[in-house]
C-alpha positions as CSV (number, residue, x, y, z in Angstrom):
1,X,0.0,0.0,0.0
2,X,1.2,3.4,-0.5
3,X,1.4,6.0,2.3
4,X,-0.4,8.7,2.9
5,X,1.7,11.5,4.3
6,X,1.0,13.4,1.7
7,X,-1.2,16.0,1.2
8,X,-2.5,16.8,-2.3
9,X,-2.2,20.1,-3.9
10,X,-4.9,22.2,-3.8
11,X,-7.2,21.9,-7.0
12,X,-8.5,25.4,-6.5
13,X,-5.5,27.1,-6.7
14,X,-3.7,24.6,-9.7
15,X,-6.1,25.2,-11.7
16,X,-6.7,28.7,-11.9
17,X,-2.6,29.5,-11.9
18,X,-2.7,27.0,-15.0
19,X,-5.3,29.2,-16.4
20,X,-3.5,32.1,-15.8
21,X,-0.7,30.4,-17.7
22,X,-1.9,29.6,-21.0
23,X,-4.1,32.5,-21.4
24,X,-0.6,34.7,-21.6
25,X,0.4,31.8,-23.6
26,X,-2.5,32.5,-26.0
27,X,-1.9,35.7,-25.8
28,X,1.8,35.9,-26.9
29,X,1.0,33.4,-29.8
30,X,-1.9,35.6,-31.0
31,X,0.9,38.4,-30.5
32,X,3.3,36.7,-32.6
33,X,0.9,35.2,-35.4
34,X,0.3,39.0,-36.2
35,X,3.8,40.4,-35.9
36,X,2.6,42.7,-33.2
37,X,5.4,41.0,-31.1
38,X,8.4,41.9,-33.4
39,X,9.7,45.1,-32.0
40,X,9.3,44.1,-28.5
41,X,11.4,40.9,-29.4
42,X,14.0,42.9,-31.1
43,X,14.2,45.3,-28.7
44,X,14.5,43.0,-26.1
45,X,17.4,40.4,-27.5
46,X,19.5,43.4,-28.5
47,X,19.2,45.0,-25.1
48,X,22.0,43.9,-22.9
49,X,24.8,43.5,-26.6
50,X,27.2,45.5,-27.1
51,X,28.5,46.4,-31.3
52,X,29.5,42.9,-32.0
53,X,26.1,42.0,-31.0
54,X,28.1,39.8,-28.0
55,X,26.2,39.8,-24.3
56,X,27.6,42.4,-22.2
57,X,30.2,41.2,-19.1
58,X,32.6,39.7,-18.4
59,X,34.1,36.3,-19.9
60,X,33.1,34.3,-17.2
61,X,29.3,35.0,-17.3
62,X,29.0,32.8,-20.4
63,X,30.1,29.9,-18.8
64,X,27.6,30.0,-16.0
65,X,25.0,31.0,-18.4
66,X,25.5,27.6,-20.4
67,X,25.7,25.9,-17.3
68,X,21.9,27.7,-16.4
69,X,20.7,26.7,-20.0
70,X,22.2,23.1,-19.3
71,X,19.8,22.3,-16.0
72,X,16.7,22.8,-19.0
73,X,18.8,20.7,-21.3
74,X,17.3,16.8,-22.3
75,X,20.1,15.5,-20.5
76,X,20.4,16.8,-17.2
77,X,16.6,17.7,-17.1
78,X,15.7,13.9,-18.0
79,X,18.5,12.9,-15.3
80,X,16.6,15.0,-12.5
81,X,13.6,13.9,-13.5
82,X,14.4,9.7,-13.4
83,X,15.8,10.9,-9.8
84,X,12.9,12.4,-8.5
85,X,10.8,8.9,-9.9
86,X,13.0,7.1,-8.2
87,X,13.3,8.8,-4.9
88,X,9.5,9.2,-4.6
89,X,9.1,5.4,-5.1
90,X,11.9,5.0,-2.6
91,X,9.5,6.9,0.0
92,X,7.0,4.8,-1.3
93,X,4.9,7.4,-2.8
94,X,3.9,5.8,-5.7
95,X,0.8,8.2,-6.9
96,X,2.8,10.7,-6.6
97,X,5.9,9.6,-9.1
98,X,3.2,8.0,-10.9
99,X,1.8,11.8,-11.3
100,X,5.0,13.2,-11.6
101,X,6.0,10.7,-14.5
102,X,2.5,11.5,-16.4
103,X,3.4,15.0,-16.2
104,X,6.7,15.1,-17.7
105,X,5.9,13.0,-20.2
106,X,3.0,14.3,-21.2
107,X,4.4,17.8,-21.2
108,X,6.6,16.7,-23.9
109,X,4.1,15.7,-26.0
110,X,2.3,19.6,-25.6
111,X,5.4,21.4,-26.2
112,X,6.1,18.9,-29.2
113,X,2.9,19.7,-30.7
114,X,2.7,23.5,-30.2
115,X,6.6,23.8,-31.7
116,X,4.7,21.9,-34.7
117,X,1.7,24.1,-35.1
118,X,3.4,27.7,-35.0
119,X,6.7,26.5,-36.7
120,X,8.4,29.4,-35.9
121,X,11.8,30.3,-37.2
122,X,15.1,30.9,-34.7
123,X,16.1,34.4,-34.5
124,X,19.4,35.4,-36.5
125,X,20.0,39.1,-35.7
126,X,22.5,38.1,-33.1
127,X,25.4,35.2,-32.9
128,X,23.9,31.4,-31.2
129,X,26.3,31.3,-28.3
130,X,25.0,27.3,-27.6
131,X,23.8,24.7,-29.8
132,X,19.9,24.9,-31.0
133,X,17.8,23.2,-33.5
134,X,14.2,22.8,-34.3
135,X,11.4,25.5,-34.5
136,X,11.9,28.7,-32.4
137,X,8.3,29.2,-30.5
138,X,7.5,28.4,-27.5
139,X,11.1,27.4,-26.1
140,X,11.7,23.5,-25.4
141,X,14.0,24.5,-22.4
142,X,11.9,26.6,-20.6
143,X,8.6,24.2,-21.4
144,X,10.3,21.7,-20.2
145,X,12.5,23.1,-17.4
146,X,9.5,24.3,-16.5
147,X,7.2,21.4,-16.5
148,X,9.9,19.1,-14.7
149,X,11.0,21.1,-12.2
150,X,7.9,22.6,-11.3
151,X,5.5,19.5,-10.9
152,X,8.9,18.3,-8.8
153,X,8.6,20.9,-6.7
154,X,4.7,20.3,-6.0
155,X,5.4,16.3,-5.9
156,X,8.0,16.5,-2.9
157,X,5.8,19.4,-1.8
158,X,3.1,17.2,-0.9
159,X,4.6,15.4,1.6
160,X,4.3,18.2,3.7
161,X,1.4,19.4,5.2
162,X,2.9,23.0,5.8
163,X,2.2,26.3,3.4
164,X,5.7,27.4,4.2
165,X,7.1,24.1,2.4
166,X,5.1,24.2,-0.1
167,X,5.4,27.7,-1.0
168,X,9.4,27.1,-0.4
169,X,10.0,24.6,-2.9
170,X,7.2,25.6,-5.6
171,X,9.3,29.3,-5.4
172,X,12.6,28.0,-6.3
173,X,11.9,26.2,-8.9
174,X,9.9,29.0,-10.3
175,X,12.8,31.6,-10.0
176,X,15.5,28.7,-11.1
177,X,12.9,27.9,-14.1
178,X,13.0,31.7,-15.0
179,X,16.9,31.8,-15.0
180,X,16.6,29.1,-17.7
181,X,14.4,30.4,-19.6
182,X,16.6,34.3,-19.7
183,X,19.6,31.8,-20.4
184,X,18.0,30.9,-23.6
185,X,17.2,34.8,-25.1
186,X,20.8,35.5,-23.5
187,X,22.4,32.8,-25.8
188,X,20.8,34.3,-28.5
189,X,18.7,31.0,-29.7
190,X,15.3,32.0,-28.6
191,X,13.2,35.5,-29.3
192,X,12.5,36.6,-25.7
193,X,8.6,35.9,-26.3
194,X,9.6,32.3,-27.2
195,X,11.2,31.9,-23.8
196,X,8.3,33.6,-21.6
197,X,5.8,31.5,-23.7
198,X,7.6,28.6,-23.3
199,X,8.0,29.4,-19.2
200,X,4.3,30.1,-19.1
201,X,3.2,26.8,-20.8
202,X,5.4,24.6,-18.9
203,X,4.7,25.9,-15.4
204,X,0.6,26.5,-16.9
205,X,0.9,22.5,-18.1
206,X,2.6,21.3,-14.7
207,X,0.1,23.2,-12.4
208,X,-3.0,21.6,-15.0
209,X,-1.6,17.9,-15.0
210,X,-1.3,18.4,-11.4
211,X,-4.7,18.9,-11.0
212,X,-6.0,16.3,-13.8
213,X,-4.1,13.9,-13.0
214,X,-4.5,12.6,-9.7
215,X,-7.2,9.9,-10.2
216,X,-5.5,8.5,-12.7
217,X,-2.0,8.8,-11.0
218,X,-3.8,7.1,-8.0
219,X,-5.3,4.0,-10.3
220,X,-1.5,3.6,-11.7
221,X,-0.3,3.4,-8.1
222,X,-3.0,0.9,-6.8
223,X,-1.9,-1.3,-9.5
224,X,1.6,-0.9,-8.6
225,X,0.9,-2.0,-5.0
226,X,-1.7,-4.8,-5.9
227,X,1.5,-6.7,-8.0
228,X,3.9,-6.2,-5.4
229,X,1.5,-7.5,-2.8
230,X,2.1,-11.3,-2.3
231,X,-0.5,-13.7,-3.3
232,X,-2.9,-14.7,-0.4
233,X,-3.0,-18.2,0.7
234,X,-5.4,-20.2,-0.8
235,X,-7.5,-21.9,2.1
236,X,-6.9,-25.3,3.9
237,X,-9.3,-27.9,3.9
């Protein structure tokens, strides 16, 4: 059986914050669709370049900013995320890694699909400091930074029954998720309303599955515990 320390996540705040979320997602798109977004996103990955079009400060900053842009990367993002599976079952909550898991993977999918249906193209007004393919809008690190990192947050969060946790861990990976996605506009691979879009869907999508996943979470759980339960004994006669 799986324990019940936890204490889920408040449907009447998920949902409304996911709402929240992919309305300014909606609204960025509709932005960009028209072109109404351009100057902004001009204006905003030439602001901090100097005349070579190269970020401004010192030598060292570009490192660390890589290493930021890294933690949203499929390696190390996909790394944290098979930890956090495997530390939850460790505890022995199973609907929550099972919720976690069904998150992550389902965010994929969404940011997948979106990437597909506005195909935008990469900006090329200023030098790609890091390696990036595919289509430009929303951005596949923050989306997905977001997603794992957030739903995380509120997975280990639920263990706790105290706000201060909660609000604690859901922060941090909300200001560590934005530093991924600035890394990306930084780098010069993403328009900056690629990255917010992409911040706002992931952290929308996490806060949603969160709140729509739960029963089905707790159904993949129960059938977790019912095969590692040992047969009972057939009766004597």
């Amino acid at each position: 059986m799986t324990h019940s320390m936890h204490r889920p996540m408040n449907r009447r705040v998920l949902i409304p914050a996911a709402a929240l979320c992919w309305l300014g997602v909606a609204a960025i798109a509709i932005a960009v669709h028209g072109g109404n977004a351009d100057a902004l996103d001009r204006a905003g990955l030439l602001f901090w370049r100097g005349d070579t079009m190269q970020p401004l400060g010192p030598k060292g900053l570009l490192e660390a900013v890589r290493d930021v842009t890294a933690l949203g990367g499929v390696f190390l993002r996909n790394l944290f995320a098979i930890g956090a599976v495997a530390a939850l079952l460790f505890l022995r909550q199973r609907r929550d890694a099972a919720l976690f898991a069904l998150t992550v993977m389902s965010g994929w999918l969404v940011n997948s699909g979106l990437k597909a249906l506005v195909g935008r193209a990469r900006p090329e007004i200023v030098p790609h400091l890091t390696e990036a393919g595919g289509n430009s809008f929303p951005s596949g690190h923050s989306f997905n930074a977001a997603v794992v990192y957030i739903a995380m947050a509120l997975a280990f969060a639920a263990m706790s029954n105290r706000s201060s946790v909660h609000r604690t861990l859901v922060g941090a990976a909300i200001v560590g998720t934005l530093a991924i996605a600035w890394s990306r506009v930084w780098l010069g691979v993403h328009w900056p309303s690629d990255a917010i879009a992409g911040w706002l869907g992931g952290a929308g999508w996490a806060f949603l599955a969160c709140a729509l996943f739960q029963r089905p979470a707790q159904l993949a759980a129960e059938a977790i515990s019912d095969l590692d339960s040992p047969p009972e004994p057939s009766p004597k006669h």
